[in-house]
C-alpha positions in Angstrom: 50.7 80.5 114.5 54.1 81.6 115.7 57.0 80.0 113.9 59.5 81.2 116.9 60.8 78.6 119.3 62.9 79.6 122.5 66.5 79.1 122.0 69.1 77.5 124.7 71.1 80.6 126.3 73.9 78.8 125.5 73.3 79.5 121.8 71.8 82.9 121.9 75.3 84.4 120.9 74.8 81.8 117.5 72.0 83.8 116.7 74.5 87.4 116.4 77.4 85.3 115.3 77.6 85.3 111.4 78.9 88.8 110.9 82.5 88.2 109.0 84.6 85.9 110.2 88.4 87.6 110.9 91.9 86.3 110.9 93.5 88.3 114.1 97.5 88.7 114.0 99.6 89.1 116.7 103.4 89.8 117.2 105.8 89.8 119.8 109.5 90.8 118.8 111.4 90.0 122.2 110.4 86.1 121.8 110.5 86.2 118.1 106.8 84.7 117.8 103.7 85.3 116.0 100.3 83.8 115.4 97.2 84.3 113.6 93.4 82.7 114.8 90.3 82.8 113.5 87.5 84.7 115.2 83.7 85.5 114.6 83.3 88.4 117.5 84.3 91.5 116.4 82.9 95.0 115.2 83.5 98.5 115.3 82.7 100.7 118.2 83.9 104.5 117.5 84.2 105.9 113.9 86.8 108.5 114.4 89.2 107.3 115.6 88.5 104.2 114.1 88.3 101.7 117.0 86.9 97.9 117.1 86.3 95.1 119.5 87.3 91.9 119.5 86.9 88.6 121.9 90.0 86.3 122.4 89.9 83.8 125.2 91.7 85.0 128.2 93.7 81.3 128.0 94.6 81.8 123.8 98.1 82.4 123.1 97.1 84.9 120.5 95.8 87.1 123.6 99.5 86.7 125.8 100.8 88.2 122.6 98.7 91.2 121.8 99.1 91.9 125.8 102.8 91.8 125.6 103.3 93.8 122.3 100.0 96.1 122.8 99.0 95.6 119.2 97.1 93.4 117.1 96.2 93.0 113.5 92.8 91.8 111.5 92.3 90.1 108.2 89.3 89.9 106.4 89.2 86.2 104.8 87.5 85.4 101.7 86.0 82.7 99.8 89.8 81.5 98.9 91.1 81.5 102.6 87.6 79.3 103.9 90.4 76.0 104.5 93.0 78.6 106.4 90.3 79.9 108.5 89.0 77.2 110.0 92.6 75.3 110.3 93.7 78.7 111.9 90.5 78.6 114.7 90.8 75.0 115.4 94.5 75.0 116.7 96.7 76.7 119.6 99.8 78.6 118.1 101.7 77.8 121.1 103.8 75.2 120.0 103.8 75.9 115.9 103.7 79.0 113.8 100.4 78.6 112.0 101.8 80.8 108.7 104.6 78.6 108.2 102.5 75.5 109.2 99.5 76.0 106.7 101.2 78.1 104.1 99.9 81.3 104.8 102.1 84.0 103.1 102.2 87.2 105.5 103.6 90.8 104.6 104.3 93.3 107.4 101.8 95.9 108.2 102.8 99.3 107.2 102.5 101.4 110.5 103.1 98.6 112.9 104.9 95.7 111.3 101.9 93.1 112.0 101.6 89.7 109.9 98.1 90.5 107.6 97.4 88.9 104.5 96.7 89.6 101.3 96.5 86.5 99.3 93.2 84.7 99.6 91.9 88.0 101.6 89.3 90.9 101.3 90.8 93.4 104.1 93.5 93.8 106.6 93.9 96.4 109.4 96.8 97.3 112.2 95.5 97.9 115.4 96.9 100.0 118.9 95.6 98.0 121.6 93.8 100.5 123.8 95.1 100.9 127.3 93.5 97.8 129.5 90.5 98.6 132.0 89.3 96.5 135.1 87.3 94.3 132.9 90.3 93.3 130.8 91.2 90.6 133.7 87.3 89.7 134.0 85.9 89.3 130.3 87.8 88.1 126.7 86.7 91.6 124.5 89.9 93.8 123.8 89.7 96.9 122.2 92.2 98.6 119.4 92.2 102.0 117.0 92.8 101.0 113.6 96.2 102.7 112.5 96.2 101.1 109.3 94.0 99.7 106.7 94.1 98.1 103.6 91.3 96.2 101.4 90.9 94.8 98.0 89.6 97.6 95.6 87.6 94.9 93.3 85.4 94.0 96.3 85.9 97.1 98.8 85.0 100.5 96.4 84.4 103.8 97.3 83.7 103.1 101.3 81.6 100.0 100.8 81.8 96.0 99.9 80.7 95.0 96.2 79.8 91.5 96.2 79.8 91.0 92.5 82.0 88.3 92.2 81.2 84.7 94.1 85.2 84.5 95.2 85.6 87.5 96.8 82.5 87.6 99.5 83.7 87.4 102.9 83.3 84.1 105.2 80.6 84.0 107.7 80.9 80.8 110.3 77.9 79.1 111.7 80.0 76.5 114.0 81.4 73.0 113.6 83.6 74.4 110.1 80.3 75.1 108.5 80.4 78.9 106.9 78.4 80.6 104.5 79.2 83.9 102.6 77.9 87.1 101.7 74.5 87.1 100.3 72.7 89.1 97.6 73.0 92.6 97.6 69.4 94.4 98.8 69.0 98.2 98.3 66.3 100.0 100.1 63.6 102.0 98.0 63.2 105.5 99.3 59.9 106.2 100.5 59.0 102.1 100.7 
């Protein structure tokens, strides 16, 4: 007997949708603003260059300001940042600075001068937003190449996460503030 039931449509994403959750940055010099949300769409799409997707709203500040400045950063949360990530998702920007609201220490990106973090963080990267297409009015995905990039070396080593210790594992949301993190680490046997 088959243990699979259909799923609403409306929740088919849900079952794609606990890759790491992200921190994106944004920046816009000529009205002195920036922002930071939480997001659970991305991933990469080229390897060299570097590029990676991500989906932000088409009515989120965070979006007016990556249009306007043509840049964007991503931070990789961990364990530490779980209260920051979901305060960060569950607001607008528009009105407040969520750094300064929540207490979220931010140092300038090397290449392009985004907000990432550090503290209470796994990863950071700058990103070039790539030049819009036709479907940049029609759907939420944007596209960047990674200029920078930065990651903790106890958890990032040699090209690959090490989930050895419990606090730094990356944050994976299942909806409604509810997130889990990385699990145990499975290698594959050759010839298995």
């Amino acid at each position: 007997m088959s243990h699979f039931r259909p799923v609403a449509l409306e929740h088919a994403s849900r079952l794609l949708n606990h890759g790491p959750t992200i921190l994106i940055t944004s920046r816009d010099d000529e009205i002195d603003r920036r922002n930071i949300m939480a997001a659970a769409w991305s991933m990469p799409v080229e390897f060299s260059p570097p590029r990676i997707a991500i989906v932000v709203d088409k009515s989120a500040w965070s979006r007016e300001l990556i249009l306007r400045s043509g840049m964007f950063g991503i931070v990789v949360p961990g364990v530490a940042a779980t209260n920051w990530s979901y305060a960060v998702g569950s607001v607008t920007g528009r009105d407040e600075d969520k750094f300064n609201c929540y207490g979220i220490p931010a140092i300038a990106g090397p290449v392009l001068g985004l907000p990432v973090v550090e503290e209470k963080c796994l990863a950071w990267m700058e990103c070039r937003l790539l030049p819009p297409t036709a479907a940049l009015e029609k759907y939420d995905t944007l596209f960047g190449e990674v200029v920078s990039a930065a990651a903790d070396e106890r958890a990032f080593i040699n090209g690959r996460w090490h989930f050895d210790d419990d606090q730094l594992n990356t944050l994976h949301h299942l909806g409604g503030g509810t997130f889990v993190t990385s699990g145990k680490i499975l290698t594959a046997g050759a010839g298995k």
